[in-house]
N, C-alpha and C positions, 0 to 999 in steps of 0.2 A: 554433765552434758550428755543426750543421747546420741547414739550416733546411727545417722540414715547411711544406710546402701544401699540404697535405690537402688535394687535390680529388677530389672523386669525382665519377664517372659518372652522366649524366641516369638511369641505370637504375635508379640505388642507391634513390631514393624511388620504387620499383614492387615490390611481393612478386614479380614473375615475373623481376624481376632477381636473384635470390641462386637459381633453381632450378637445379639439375643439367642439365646434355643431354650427349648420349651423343653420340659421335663422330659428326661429321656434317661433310658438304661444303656450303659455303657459296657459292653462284653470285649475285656482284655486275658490275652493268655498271658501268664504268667510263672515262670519256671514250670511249664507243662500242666498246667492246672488254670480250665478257666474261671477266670474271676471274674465279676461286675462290680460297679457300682452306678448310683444314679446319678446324673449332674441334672442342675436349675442354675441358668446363666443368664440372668436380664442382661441386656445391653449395655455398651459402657455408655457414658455421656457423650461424647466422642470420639471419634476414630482416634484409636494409638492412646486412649485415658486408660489406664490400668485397675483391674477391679480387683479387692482381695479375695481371698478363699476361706470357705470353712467347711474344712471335713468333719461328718460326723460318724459316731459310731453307737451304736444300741446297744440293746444289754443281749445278756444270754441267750438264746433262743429266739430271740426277737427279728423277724424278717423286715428288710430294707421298707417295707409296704406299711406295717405295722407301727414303723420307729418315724416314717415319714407325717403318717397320721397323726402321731401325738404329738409330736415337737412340732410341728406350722412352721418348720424354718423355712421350707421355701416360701410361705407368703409372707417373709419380710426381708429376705437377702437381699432384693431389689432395693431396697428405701436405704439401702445402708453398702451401695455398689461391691458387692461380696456374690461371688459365684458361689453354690453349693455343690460337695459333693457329699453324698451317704454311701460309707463302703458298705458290702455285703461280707457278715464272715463266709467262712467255709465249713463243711459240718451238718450234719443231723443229729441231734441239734445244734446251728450256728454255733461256733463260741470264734472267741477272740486268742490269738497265743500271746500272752503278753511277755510272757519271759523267752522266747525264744531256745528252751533247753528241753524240747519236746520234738516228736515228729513230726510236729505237725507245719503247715504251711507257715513261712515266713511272713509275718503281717506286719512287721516293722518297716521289711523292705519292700512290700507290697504298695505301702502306703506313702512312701517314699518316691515308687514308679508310680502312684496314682498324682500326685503333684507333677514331675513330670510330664507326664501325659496332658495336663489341664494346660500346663507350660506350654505345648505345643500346641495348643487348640484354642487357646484363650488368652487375651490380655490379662496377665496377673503381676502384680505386684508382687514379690516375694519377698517383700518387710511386710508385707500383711498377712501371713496364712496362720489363722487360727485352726485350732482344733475344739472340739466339743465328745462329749462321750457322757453317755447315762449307765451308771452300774457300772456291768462290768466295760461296758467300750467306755466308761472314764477309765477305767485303769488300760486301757489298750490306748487311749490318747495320751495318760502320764507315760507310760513306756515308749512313746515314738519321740515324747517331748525329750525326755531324757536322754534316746538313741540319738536324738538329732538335734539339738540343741539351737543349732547354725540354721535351722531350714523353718521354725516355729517358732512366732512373735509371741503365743498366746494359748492358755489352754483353759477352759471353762469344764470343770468337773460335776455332775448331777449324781449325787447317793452313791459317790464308790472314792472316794478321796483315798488317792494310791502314788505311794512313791517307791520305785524298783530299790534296793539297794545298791546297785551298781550306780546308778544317778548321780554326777558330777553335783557339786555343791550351787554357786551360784551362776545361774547360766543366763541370764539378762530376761528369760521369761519368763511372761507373765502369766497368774495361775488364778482363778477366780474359782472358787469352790464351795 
């Protein structure tokens, strides 16, 4: 049997949590370092109906602009009431930290406070937040799936199929690769 836990977002009891917004860049600081990413949020069906999420992540070098144009997810998150968001790494050029044992910025838990954030802003359903990644941002989405196990239904890998070795054995998500 699966099991739902319906949780949803502080947003969900706000009517400005189910509105529409139209493609926007979202500029958050973050442990002293500003970050963005972009969200695309159609509408929910109705006020207080919870929409999923799917953060995504590019590959190497690849700008938020660049990764937006080739994937077209935002012109289908709508038909499938899923908010988007596209993190931006950090970097010239961009990269992703996937193993967290470098100096570089934390993206695990960046991504973490980017869920959050949409939490607060938006009706989400949090048995729904997929993740998505091409290249190397599939392996920066198996690294968060793996850090977080409890917070991620789902992860769709394109050309980088990556599992950390720290990565607990079976953790109830789902991987499409």
């Amino acid at each position: 049997a699966t099991e739902t836990r319906n949780r949803l977002s502080p947003a969900c009891s706000e009517p400005e949590g189910s509105v529409a917004l139209a493609t926007q860049q979202v500029e958050v600081r973050f442990r002293g370092t500003q970050r963005s990413y972009e969200l695309t949020a159609p509408a929910s069906t109705k006020v207080g109906t919870p929409r999923g999420l799917l953060i995504d992540f590019g590959d190497l070098a690849e700008s938020v602009t660049e990764h937006s144009a080739e994937t077209q997810l935002s012109q289908i998150v709508g038909s499938q009431s899923l908010a988007l968001a596209t993190i931006a790494p950090v970097g010239t050029p961009g990269q992703w930290n996937v193993t967290d044992d470098r100096a570089d910025p934390d993206d695990i838990a960046f991504a973490a406070a980017v869920v959050g954030d949409l939490g607060d802003r938006l009706c989400v359903d949090r048995d729904r937040i997929f993740l998505v990644g091409v290249g190397a941002g599939a392996h920066m989405a198996a690294s968060i799936a793996c850090a977080t196990p409890d917070m991620i239904a789902g992860i769709i890998l394109v050309a980088g199929l990556y599992r950390p070795d720290d990565c607990p054995g079976e953790s109830g998500t789902w991987v499409l690769s």
